[in-house]
Structure formats: structure tokens, C-alpha cells
KOLDOGU-272785 format. One record per residue (C-alpha): x, y, z. Coordinates in steps of 0.25 Angstrom, whole numbers. Layout:
ZALUM, east, north, up
ZALUM, X, Y, Z;
...
% end
This chain:
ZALUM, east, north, up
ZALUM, -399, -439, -270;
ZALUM, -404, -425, -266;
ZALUM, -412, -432, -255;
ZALUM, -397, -437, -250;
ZALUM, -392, -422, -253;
ZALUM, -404, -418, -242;
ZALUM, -401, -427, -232;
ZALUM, -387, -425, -232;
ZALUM, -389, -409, -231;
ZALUM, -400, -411, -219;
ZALUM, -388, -419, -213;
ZALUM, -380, -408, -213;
ZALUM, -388, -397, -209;
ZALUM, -393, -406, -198;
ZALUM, -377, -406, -193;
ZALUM, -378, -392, -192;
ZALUM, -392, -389, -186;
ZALUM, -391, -399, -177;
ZALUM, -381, -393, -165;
ZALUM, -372, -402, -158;
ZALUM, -379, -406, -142;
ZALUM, -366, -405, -138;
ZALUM, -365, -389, -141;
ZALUM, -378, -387, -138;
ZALUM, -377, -390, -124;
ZALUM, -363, -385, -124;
ZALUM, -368, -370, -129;
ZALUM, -381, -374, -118;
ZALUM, -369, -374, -108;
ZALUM, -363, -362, -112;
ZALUM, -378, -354, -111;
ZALUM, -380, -357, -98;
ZALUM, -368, -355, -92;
ZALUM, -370, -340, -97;
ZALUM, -357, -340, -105;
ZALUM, -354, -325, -109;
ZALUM, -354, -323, -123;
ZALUM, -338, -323, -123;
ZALUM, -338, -335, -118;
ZALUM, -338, -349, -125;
ZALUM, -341, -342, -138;
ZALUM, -338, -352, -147;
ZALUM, -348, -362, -141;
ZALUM, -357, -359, -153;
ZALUM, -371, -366, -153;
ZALUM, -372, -367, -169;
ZALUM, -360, -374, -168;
ZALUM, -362, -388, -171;
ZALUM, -350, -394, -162;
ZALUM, -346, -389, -148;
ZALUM, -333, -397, -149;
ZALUM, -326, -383, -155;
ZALUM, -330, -374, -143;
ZALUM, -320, -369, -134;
ZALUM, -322, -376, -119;
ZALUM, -328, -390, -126;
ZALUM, -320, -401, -131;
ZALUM, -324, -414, -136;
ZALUM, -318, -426, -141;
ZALUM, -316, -432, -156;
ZALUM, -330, -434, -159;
ZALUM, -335, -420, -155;
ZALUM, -341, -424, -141;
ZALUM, -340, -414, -132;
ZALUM, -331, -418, -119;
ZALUM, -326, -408, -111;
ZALUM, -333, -394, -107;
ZALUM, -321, -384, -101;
ZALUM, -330, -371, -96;
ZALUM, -322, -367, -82;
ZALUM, -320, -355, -77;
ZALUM, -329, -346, -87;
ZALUM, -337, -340, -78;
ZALUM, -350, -347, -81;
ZALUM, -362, -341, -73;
ZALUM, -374, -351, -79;
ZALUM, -378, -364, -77;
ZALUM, -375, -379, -83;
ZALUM, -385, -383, -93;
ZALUM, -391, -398, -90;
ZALUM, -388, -399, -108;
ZALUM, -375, -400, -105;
ZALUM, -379, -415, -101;
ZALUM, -378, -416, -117;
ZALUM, -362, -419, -116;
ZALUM, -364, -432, -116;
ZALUM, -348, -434, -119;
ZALUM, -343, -424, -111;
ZALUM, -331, -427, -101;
ZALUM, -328, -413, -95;
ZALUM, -334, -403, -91;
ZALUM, -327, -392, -84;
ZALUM, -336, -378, -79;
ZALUM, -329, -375, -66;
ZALUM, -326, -362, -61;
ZALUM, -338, -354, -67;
ZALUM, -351, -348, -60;
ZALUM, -361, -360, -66;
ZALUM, -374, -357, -57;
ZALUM, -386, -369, -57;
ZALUM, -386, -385, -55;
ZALUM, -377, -395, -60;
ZALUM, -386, -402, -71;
ZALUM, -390, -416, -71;
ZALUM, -388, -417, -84;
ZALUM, -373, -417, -82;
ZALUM, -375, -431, -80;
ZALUM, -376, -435, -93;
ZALUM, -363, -431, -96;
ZALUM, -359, -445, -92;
ZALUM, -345, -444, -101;
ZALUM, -340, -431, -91;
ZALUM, -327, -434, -84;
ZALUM, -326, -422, -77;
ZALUM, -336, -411, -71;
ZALUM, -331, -399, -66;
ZALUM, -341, -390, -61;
ZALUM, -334, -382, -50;
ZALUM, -333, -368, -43;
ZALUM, -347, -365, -49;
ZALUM, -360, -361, -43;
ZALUM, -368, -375, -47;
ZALUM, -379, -376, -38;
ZALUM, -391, -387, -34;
ZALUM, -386, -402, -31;
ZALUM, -376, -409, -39;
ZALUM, -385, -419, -50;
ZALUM, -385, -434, -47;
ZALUM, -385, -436, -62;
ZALUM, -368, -434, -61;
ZALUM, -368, -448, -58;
ZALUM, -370, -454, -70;
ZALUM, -356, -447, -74;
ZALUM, -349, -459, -73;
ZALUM, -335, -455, -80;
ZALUM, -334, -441, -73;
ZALUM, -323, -441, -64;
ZALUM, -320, -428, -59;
ZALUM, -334, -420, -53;
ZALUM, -332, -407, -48;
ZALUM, -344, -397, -41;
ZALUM, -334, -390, -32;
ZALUM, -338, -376, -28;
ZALUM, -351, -373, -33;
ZALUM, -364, -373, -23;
ZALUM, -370, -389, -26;
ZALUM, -378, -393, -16;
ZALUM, -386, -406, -13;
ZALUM, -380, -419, -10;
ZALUM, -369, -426, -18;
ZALUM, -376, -435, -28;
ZALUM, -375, -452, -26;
ZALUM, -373, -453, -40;
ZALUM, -359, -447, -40;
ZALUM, -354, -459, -31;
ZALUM, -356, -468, -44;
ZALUM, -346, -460, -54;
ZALUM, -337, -470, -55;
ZALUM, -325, -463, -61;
ZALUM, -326, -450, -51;
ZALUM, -313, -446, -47;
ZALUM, -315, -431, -41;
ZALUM, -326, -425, -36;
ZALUM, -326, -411, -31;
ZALUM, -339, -405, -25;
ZALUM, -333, -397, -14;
ZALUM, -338, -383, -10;
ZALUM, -353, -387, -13;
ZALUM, -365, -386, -5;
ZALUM, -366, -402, -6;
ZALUM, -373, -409, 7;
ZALUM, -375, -424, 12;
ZALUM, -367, -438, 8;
ZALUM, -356, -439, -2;
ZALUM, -357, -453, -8;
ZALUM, -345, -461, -3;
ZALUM, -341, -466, -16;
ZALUM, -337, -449, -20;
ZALUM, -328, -451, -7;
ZALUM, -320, -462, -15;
ZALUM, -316, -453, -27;
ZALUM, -302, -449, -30;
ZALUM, -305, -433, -25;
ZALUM, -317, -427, -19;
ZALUM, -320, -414, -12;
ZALUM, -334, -412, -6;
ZALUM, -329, -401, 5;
ZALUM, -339, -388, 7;
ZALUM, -352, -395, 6;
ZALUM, -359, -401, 16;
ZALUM, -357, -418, 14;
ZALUM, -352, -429, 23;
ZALUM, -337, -426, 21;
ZALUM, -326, -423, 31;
ZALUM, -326, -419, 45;
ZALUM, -330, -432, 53;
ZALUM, -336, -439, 40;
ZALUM, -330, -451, 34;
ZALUM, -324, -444, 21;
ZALUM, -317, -432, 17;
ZALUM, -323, -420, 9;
ZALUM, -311, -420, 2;
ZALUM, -302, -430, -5;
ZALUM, -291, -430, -16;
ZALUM, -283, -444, -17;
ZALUM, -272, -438, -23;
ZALUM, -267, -432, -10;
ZALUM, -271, -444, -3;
ZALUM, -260, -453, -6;
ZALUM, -262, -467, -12;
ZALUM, -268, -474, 0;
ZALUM, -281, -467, -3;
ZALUM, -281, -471, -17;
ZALUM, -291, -485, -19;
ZALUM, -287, -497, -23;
ZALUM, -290, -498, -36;
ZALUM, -280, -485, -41;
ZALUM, -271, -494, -33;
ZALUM, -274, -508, -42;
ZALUM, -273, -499, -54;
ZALUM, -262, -491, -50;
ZALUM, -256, -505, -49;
ZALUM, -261, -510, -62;
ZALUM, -258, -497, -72;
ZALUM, -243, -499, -63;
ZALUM, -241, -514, -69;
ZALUM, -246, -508, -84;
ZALUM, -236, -499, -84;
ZALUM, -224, -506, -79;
ZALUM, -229, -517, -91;
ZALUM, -227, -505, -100;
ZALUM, -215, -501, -96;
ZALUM, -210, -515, -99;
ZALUM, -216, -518, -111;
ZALUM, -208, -503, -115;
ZALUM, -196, -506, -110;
ZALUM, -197, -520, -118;
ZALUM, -199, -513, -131;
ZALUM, -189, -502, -126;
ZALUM, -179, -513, -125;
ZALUM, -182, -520, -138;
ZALUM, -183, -507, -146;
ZALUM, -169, -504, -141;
ZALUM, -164, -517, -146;
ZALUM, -168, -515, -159;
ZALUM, -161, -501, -161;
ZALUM, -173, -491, -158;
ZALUM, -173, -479, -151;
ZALUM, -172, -482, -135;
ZALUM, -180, -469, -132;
ZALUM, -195, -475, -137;
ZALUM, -208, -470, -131;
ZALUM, -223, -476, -130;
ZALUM, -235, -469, -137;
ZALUM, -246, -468, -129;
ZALUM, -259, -469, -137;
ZALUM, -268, -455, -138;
ZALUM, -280, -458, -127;
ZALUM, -286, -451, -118;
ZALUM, -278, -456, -105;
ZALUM, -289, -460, -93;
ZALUM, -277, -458, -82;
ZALUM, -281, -445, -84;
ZALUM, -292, -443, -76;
ZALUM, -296, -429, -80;
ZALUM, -300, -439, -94;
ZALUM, -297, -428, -105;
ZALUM, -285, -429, -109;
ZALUM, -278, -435, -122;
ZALUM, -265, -443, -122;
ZALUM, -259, -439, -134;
ZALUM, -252, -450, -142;
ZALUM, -239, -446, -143;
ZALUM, -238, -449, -157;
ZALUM, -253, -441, -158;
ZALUM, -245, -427, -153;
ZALUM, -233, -431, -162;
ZALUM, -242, -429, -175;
ZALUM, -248, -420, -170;
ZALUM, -238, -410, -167;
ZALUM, -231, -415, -181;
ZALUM, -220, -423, -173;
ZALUM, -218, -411, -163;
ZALUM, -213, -403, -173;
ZALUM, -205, -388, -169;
ZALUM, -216, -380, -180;
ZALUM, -227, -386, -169;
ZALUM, -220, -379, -158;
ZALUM, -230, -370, -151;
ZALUM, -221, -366, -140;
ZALUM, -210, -371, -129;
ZALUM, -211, -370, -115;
ZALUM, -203, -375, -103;
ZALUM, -213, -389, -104;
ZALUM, -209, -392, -117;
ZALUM, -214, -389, -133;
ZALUM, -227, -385, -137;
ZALUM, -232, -389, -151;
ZALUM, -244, -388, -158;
ZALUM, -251, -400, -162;
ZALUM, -262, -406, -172;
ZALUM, -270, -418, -166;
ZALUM, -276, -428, -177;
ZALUM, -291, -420, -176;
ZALUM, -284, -408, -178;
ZALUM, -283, -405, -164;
ZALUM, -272, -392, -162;
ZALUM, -265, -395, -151;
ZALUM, -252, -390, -142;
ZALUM, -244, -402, -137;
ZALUM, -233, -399, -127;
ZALUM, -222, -408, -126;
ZALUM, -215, -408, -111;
ZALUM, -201, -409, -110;
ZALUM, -195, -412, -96;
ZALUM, -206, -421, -91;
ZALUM, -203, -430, -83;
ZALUM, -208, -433, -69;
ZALUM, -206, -439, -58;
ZALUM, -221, -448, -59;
ZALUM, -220, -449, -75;
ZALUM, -232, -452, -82;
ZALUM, -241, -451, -71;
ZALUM, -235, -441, -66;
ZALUM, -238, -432, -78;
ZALUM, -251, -438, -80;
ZALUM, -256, -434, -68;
ZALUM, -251, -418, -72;
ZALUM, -258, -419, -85;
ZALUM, -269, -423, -78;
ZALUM, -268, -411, -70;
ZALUM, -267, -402, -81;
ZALUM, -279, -408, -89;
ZALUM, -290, -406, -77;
ZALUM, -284, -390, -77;
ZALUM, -297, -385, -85;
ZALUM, -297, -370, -87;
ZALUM, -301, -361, -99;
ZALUM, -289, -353, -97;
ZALUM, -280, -367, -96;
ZALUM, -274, -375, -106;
ZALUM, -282, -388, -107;
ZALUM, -274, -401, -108;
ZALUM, -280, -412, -119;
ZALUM, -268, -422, -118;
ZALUM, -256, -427, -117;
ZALUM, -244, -437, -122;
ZALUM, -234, -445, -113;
ZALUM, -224, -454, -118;
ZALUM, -211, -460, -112;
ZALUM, -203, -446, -115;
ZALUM, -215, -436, -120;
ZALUM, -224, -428, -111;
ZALUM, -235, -419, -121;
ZALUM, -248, -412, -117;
ZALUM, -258, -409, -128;
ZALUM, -266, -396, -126;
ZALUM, -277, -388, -137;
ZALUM, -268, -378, -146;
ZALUM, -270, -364, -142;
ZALUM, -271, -355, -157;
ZALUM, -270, -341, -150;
ZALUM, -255, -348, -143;
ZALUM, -251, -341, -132;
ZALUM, -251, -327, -125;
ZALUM, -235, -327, -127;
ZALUM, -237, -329, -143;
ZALUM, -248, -318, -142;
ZALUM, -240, -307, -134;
ZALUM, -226, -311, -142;
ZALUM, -227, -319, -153;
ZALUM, -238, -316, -163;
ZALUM, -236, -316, -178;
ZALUM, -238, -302, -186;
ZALUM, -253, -303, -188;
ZALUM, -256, -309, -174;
ZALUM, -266, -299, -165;
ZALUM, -260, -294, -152;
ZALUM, -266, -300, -139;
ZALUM, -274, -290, -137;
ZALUM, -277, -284, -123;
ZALUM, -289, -291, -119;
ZALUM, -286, -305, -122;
ZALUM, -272, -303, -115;
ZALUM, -281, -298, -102;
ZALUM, -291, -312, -106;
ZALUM, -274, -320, -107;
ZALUM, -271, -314, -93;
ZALUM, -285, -318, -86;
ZALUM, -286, -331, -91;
ZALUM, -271, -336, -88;
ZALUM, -273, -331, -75;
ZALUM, -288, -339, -73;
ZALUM, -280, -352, -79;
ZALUM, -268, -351, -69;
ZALUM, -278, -347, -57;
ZALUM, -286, -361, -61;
ZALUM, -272, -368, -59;
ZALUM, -267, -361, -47;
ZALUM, -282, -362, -40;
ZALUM, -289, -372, -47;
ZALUM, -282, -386, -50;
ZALUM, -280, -394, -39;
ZALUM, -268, -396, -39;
ZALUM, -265, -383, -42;
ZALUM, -256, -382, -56;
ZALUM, -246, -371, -56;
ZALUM, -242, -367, -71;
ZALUM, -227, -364, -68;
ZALUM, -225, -356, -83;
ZALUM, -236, -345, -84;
ZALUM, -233, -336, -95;
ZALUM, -238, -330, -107;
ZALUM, -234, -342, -117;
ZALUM, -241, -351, -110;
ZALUM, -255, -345, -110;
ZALUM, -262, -350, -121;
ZALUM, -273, -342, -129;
ZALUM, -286, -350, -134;
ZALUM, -293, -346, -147;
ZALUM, -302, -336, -139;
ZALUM, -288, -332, -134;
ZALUM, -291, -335, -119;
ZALUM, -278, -338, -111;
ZALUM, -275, -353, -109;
ZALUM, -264, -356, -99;
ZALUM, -257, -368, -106;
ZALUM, -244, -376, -98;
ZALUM, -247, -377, -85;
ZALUM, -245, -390, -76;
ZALUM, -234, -393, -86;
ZALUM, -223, -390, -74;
ZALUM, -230, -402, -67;
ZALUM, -232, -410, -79;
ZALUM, -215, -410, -81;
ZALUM, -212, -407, -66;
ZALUM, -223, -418, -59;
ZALUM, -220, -415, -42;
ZALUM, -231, -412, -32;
ZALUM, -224, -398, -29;
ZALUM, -223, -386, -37;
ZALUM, -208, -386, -37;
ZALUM, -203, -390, -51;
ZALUM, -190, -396, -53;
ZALUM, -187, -384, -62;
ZALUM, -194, -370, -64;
ZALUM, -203, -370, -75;
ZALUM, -207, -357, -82;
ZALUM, -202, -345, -92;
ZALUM, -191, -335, -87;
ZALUM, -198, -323, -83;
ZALUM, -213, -331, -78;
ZALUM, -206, -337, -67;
ZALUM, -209, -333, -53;
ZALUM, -196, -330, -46;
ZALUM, -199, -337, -34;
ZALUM, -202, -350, -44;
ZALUM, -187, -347, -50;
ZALUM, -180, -349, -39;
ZALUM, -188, -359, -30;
ZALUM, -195, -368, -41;
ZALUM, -206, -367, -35;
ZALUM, -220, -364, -41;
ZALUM, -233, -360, -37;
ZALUM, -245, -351, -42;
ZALUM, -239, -340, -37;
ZALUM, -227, -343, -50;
ZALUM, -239, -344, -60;
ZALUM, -244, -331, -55;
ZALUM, -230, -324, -57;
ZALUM, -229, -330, -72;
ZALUM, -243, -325, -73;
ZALUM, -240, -312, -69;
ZALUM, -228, -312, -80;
ZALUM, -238, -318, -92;
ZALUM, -248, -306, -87;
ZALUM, -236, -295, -90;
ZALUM, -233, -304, -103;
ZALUM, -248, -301, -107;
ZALUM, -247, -288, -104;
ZALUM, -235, -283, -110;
ZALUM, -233, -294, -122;
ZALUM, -219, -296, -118;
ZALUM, -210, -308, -112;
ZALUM, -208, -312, -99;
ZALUM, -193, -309, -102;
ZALUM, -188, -298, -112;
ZALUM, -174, -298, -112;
ZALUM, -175, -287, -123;
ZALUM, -178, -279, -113;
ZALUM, -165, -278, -110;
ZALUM, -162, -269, -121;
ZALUM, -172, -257, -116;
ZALUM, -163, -260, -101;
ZALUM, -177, -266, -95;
ZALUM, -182, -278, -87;
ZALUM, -181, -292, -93;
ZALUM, -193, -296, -87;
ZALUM, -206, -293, -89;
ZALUM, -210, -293, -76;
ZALUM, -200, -281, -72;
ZALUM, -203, -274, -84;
ZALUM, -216, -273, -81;
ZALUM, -213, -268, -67;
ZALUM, -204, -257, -72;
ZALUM, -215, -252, -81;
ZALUM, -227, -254, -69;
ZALUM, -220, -245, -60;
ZALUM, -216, -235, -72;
ZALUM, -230, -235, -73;
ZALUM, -228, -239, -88;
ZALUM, -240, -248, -90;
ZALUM, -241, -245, -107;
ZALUM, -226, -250, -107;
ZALUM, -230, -261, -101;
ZALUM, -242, -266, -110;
ZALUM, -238, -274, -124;
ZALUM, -236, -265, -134;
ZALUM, -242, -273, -145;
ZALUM, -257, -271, -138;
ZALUM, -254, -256, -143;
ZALUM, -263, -249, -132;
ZALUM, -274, -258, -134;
ZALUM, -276, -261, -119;
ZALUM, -282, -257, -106;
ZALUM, -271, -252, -96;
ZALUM, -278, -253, -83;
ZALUM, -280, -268, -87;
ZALUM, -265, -268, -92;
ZALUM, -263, -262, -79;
ZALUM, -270, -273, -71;
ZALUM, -263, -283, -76;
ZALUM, -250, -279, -75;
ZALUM, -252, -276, -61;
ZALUM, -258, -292, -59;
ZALUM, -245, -295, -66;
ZALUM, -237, -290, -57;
ZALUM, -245, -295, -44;
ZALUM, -243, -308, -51;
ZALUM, -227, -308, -53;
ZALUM, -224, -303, -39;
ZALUM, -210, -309, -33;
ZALUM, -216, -314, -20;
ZALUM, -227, -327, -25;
ZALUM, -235, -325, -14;
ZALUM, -238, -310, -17;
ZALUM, -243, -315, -31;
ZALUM, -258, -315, -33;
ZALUM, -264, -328, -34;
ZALUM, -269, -333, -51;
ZALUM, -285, -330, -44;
ZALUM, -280, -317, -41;
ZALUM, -274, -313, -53;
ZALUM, -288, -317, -59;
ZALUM, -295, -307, -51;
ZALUM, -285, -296, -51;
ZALUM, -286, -298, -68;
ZALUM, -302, -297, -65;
ZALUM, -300, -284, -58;
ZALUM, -300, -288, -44;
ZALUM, -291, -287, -34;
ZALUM, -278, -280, -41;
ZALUM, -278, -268, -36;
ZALUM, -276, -271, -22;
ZALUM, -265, -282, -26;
ZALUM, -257, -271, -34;
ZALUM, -257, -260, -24;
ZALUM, -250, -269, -16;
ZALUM, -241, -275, -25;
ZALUM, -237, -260, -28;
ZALUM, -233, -257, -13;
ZALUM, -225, -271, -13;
ZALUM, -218, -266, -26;
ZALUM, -215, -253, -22;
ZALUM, -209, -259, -9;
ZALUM, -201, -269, -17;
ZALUM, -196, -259, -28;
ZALUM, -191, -248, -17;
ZALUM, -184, -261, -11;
ZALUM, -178, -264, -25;
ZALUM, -172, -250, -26;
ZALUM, -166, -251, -12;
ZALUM, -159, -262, -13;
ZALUM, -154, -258, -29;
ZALUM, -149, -245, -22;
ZALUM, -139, -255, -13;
ZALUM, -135, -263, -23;
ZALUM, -136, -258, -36;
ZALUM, -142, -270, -42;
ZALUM, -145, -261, -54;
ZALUM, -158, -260, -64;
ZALUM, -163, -273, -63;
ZALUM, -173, -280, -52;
ZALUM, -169, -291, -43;
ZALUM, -181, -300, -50;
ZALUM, -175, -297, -63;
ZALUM, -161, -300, -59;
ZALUM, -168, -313, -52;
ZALUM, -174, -317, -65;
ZALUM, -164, -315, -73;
ZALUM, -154, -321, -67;
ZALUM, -163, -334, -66;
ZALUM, -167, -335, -79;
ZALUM, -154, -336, -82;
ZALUM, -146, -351, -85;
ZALUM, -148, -362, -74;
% end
């Protein structure tokens, strides 16, 4: 007996002493990238299972499968014991400063769906050892200094669909079979594309039209087309035969929880509907997290005891359907930014649309400003300057890095979400896309909050980044000053509605403390008060073109470049002002400004 009583203790230590491979190679990853020691800090290397870390998730049986480390400013190398990930489907470190060689040990990782290595300095030839990848399906090396020839060995990956290895230092042959892929780009290196060669160095079948497509999309287009119109028949016969017998004529088809392969970016979850019906305890109004112009949000418990946010769209239809917002979610899932709001899944009947994203503790930066409960902290000041830089990386990787570009449409302070570190995660954007399905940016209604919208996207419907930047530039005054957009309360004081005039008023009284929230009591730095108040400004300009880019609004929030912008923006407003009071002499418009009278005036019923 006491023999068993040992072993069974020695088990358990063992558990304990043992570490994980998976987290050792993981907290090996994070050493030689030279993470700061603010960074990934709870990537702890005692800790048996890595599947709690921030940045790693991992399916049911705690195998590790995606890795989300972009755009943290990395400046070592890629350790070859990241090979140990054997179940690994994702790994995402583009946008840092990664220095060294790819390792060939990469090529173990022979579950990996996606690689994304771009806009790095990566240096030394790119391994044969890829090859044996034979479910990746998206490779991209772009913008780092590779140079040697482009391995054989990637002509064999069967399930390739888009390879990126432009703006390289790559030389010689590209294997023929990479010129067959769905999208390549082998532009700035030195290979045997474009010009008098036989191929393009650059090729997206997307734009091509469906001539280029090969035959066999056409034989399964034809075949998935015959199953679904057998579908239709066999729903319609139940349909009919339901009807008969008394039920309800309105009736929709579950779709089993699976993880759909249509979507190629192959991490994403579809929910059964009944799955999300539990878990939200039947959509119940005490789950509500919040309602927005897309539809309800509720929180949700998934059977592992998963917290989730499932939004569930109203107004959704489209002119494509199913495919048609498919193809959107898609787009959604492949956004991968730490400072955006990552898609695990979603949920299509015959009349429900529902996206399942992780559930955010910290909720927004609008319940943070204006909504806390007695006991809550304030936002305090340098987590509302860590807020406003991180929104604006997350809305500059939409603008400048998606392809195609994802313009959010309803930028505002409730719909930046706050993670358990409290970093700001830019939650509902492609949502205007996902209900509105065109290939323009002209929407067949104007979607946004009163008070966020840019004027010229009021009265023409049309958006571009230039209306993100404007609601950016609200949000920024929100953060600042803790108040709403719109304050009609101000009224009783005889001031400004908006936000955005109030502001102004008290920038050219020269009244910054009036301008700053009241409830950070002091507890701030002016000049930086001061900076961001001037970036909000430049941001909510009437004419879109004068408004900086989301890249610049980066650096101006990092100290460069903002004083040149403001100096000029100060003439343009002192010129605009005196033209102001000119005409208010003629007229006698009275107190209030031509965009105040604008804005009311459209916010008013349509």
C-alpha cells in the first residue's frame, strides 16, 4: 500500500517538474526575440501549460495551434526549438525587426496552415526543409533581405494557395509549378518574371476574372452548385410537408459546429446555432453586453467554459448571400493584429447571421470613461495614452495593411475594447461589409454614431479612411475629456453640443485644464494632454484630404512630426474663423457654427 502511496506521489511531482515542450520552446521564442520585460509577461516558464498565455491558443487537448506575435517590435532572432510545435497551424510574426535566418527547423511544423514572416530583416537563403509543409497554404517572406534561389521543394506543397516573397533579395528560377497558385508576388528580387519572360511577377486570381480560374474549381463549382440546389429541394419538401401539418412556416436548418474548410484561412469555428443558443442562455436581455448599429452583443458561455461575445447582426442580407458573407468573414479572420479584435467563428442559418469573438473583462473604453460602478478605478492617464496608441496602430493595419483595405466605418470609444492587460482592441470593424456586401465603399445607408460621423460621409454615403480618421479623431477627444460625443446637457450652460466644438472653444480660449476629465483629478501630463488634443484636431478637419493619414497619427503620437502639422493647421483655422465672423456679421446667423447647425440639423429625423 504505501509502495502505491509512492508511486502515485512520484506521478505527480513528475507532472509538475516535468515542463511542457511545447512551453519550453515557446518561452525559448520569446528569449530570443529579445522580448522587454513588459512584454509577454505572462509567458511564465515554471508554468506547466502554455495554452494560458497571451498570444497562444490551442485547441481542446491543449496542443498549441496558432502563435499571434505581430507588430511588437521584436529585434532578435527565430530559435530552430520552435520546430517543437508539432501541432501548430499558425504562426504570425510579421511587422517586427526579427534579424538572422529562417530555421530549418520550421520544417517540422508539418500541421502549419499559415506562415507569415513578413516586413522583417530575415536574412540568408530561404530553407529547403518548407517543403515538407504539406498543409501550409499561405507563405509569406515579403519585405525582409532573403537572398539565394527559391527552393524546388516549395513546388510540391500541395495545398499552397498564396505565396508572397516580393521585395527580397531572391535570384534565378522560380519553379513553375509557384506560377500556378491562386496569388503570387515575386516583384523586387532578381528572378525569371516579367518583362519579356514567359510569367508575370505578380498574380492575384481574384482580379483575373474566372477565365483564369483552372478546371477543377470549374468541376467543383459545378458539383458543390448540384448539392446545394438538392438541398434546397429536399428543404422546400420538408418546408411543404411541415406546413401541411400545421407547423410554423418560418423553419431554419442548424448547421453542425465544425471548423468550415471553405474558409481558407482554416481557424475558424462554425458555431452551431443551437451551441450559441445555450450558451448565451437563449439570447437572454441580462446577457446583453451592448447594442450597436450591427445588432446586439451578448455575453456567452461556451460548453469548456469558454467566455465569449456573440453579436447577432440585424439587417444582413446581401445581394451574394452565404458566399457573399463568407467571403467577408474570411476577410475579417485573416485581419491579425494585437491591437484588433480576432474572430474565432461564426453562425449562419436561413435568417441568423452571428460572429463569436473572446470576451473582453476590462469591456470598453466608453464603460471606462462613463460607465463604471462606485468602486471601479478611473482610466488613469497612461493607459488612456497606451488606449489612443494602440487604436490608432489597429486602424493603420486596416487602412495600410489588409489587402483589400477594410475601412471600419463606426470608430468610437465603445467599440475599442480593453484586454486583461488593458491594451486597446478595436472590436467591429468589416461589419459594414458583412451587412452591406458591394465592391465599392458606398454603403446603401450611413453607418456610424451621431457625432463620429465625417460630414462629407453624411451627406455623400461615401467612406474612406480619411471618415475613420475623423471618428478617431472624436474617440481621441473622448479619451481625453471623458465625455460623450454628443452632450445635449450642454445646452443648459449655453455651450456647444458637440464635442468637437467644445473642444475648439476651449483650444482657442486657451483653456486646456477645462478640457481634460475632471475625474483623472490632475493626475496627467499637459504637454501630452496638449499633444493629443492637437492630433485630435488635425484628425477631425472638414476637408478629408487635409486629415493625416492613421501612419501619421502614429508618428505624431510618438513625437514626430506634429508640430509642423499644427503650425499649419493654426493658420488654416485662424483664416477660417475670421471668414466665420465675416460672414456672421452679414447675416446674423447668431452664436452657433455652420458645422454645428449642419450636424444638428442631420441628426435630426430622416
Amino acid at each position: 500500500m504505501n509502495l502505491i502511496f509512492v508511486l502515485l506521489l512520484l506521478g505527480c511531482l513528475c507532472s509538475f517538474v516535468f515542463p511542457d515542450p511545447q512551453g519550453d520552446a515557446l518561452y525559448s521564442l520569446r528569449s530570443s526575440l529579445k522580448a522587454s520585460a513588459d512584454q509577454l509577461t505572462d509567458w511564465n516558464q515554471n508554468q506547466v501549460n502554455p495554452c494560458t498565455w497571451s498570444r497562444v491558443y490551442c485547441d481542446p487537448n491543449y496542443n498549441v495551434e496558432q502563435v499571434s506575435l505581430a507588430f511588437m517590435g521584436f529585434t532578435g532572432t527565430l530559435t530552430p526549438r520552435i520546430g517543437v510545435l508539432k501541432y501548430l497551424k499558425t504562426l504570425s510574426l510579421q511587422g517586427n525587426g526579427i534579424t538572422g535566418g529562417i530555421p530549418k527547423e520550421l520544417g517540422n511544423l508539418t500541421n502549419l496552415h499559415r506562415l507569415d514572416l513578413e516586413n522583417n530583416r530575415l536574412t540568408g537563403e530561404i530553407p529547403s526543409s518548407l517543403g515538407n509543409l504539406k498543409k501550409l497554404q499561405f507563405l509569406t517572406l515579403s519585405q525582409n533581405n532573403l537572398t539565394g534561389t527559391i527552393p524546388e521543394s516549395l513546388a510540391s506543397l500541395p495545398s499552397l494557395i498564396n505565396v508572397l516573397l516580393d521585395s527580397n533579395d531572391l535570384s534565378g528560377q522560380i519553379p513553375d509549378q509557384l506560377f500556378e497558385v491562386s496569388k503570387y508576388n515575386f516583384t523586387g528580387n532578381k528572378l525569371n518574371c516579367g518583362g519579356n519572360q514567359r510569367h508575370p511577377c505578380a498574380f492575384d486570381s481574384a482580379d483575373q476574372g474566372s477565365s483564369h480560374k483552372p478546371k477543377t474549381g470549374l468541376i467543383i463549382g459545378v458539383i458543390v452548385g448540384l448539392v446545394v440546389i438538392l438541398f434546397l429541394c429536399c428543404l422546400l419538401f420538408f418546408w411543404c410537408k411541415g406546413s401541411h401539418k400545421g407547423y410554423k412556416p418560418e423553419v431554419y436548418v442548424d448547421v453542425a459546429g465544425e471548423v468550415d474548410r471553405r474558409i481558407a484561412f482554416g481557424q475558424l469555428k462554425r458555431f452551431a446555432w443551437r451551441e450559441l443558443q445555450i450558451a448565451t442562455d437563449n439570447f437572454s436581455e441580462k446577457n446583453v453586453l451592448g447594442q450597436g448599429g450591427f445588432g446586439k452583443v451578448y455575453k456567452g458561455v461556451l460548453a469548456d467554459n469558454t467566455k465569449v461575445a456573440v453579436k447577432r447582426l440585424t439587417d444582413y442580407e446581401s445581394p451574394g448571400g452565404d458566399a457573399a458573407f463568407q467571403r467577408e468573414v474570411e476577410m475579417i479572420s485573416v485581419a491579425v493584429h494585437r491591437n484588433l479584435l480576432r474572430l474565432i467563428g461564426f453562425c449562419t442559418t436561413p435568417t441568423e447571421r452571428l460572429l463569436v469573438y473572446p470576451f473582453m473583462q476590462n469591456l470598453s473604453v466608453a464603460y471606462r470613461l462613463r460607465e463604471i460602478k462606485p468602486g471601479e478605478p478611473v482610466l488613469d492617464w497612461p493607459t488612456r495614452k497606451r488606449v489612443a496608441l494602440g487604436t490608432a496602430r489597429g486602424l493603420e493595419y486596416l487602412h495600410e495593411h489588409c489587402n483589400p483595405k477594410i475601412i471600419h466605418r463606426d470608430v468610437k470609444a465603445a467599440n475599442v475594447l480593453l484586454d486583461e492587460d488593458f491594451e486597446a482592441v478595436v472590436g467591429d470593424f468589416g461589419l459594414a461589409k458583412l451587412v452591406d456586401v458591394r465592391k465599392t465603399n458606398v454603403t446603401t445607408q450611413v453607418r456610424g454614431t451621431m457625432g463620429h460621423i465625417a460630414p462629407e460621409y453624411l451627406s455623400t454615403g461615401k467612406s474612406s479612411e480619411r471618415t475613420d480618421v475623423f471618428g478617431y479623431g472624436i474617440m481621441l477627444l473622448e479619451i481625453v475629456t471623458g465625455q460623450r460625443a454628443i452632450d445635449f446637457s450642454r445646452l443648459e450652460e449655453e455651450d456647444d453640443v458637440l464635442l468637437l466644438d467644445h473642444v475648439k472653444k476651449l483650444e482657442r480660449e486657451k483653456k486646456l485644464d477645462a478640457i481634460v476629465d475632471g475625474n483623472l483629478i490632475k493626475n496627467y501630463n499637459m504637454q501630452e494632454a496638449e499633444m493629443m488634443i492637437q492630433v485630435a484636431l488635425l484628425c477631425t478637419q472638414g476637408t478629408p484630404e487635409d486629415r493625416p493619414l492613421m501612419s501619421e497619427v502614429v508618428r505624431m503620437l510618438e513625437g514626430e512630426g506634429l508640430a509642423e502639422r499644427w503650425e499649419e493647421w493654426q493658420h488654416v483655422e485662424v483664416n477660417r474663423r475670421q471668414e466665420y465672423e465675416r460672414l456672421q456679421r452679414r447675416f446674423d446667423w447668431g452664436e452657433d457654427s455652420v458645422y454645428n447647425q449642419d450636424a444638428i440639423e442631420l441628426s435630426g429625423g430622416r
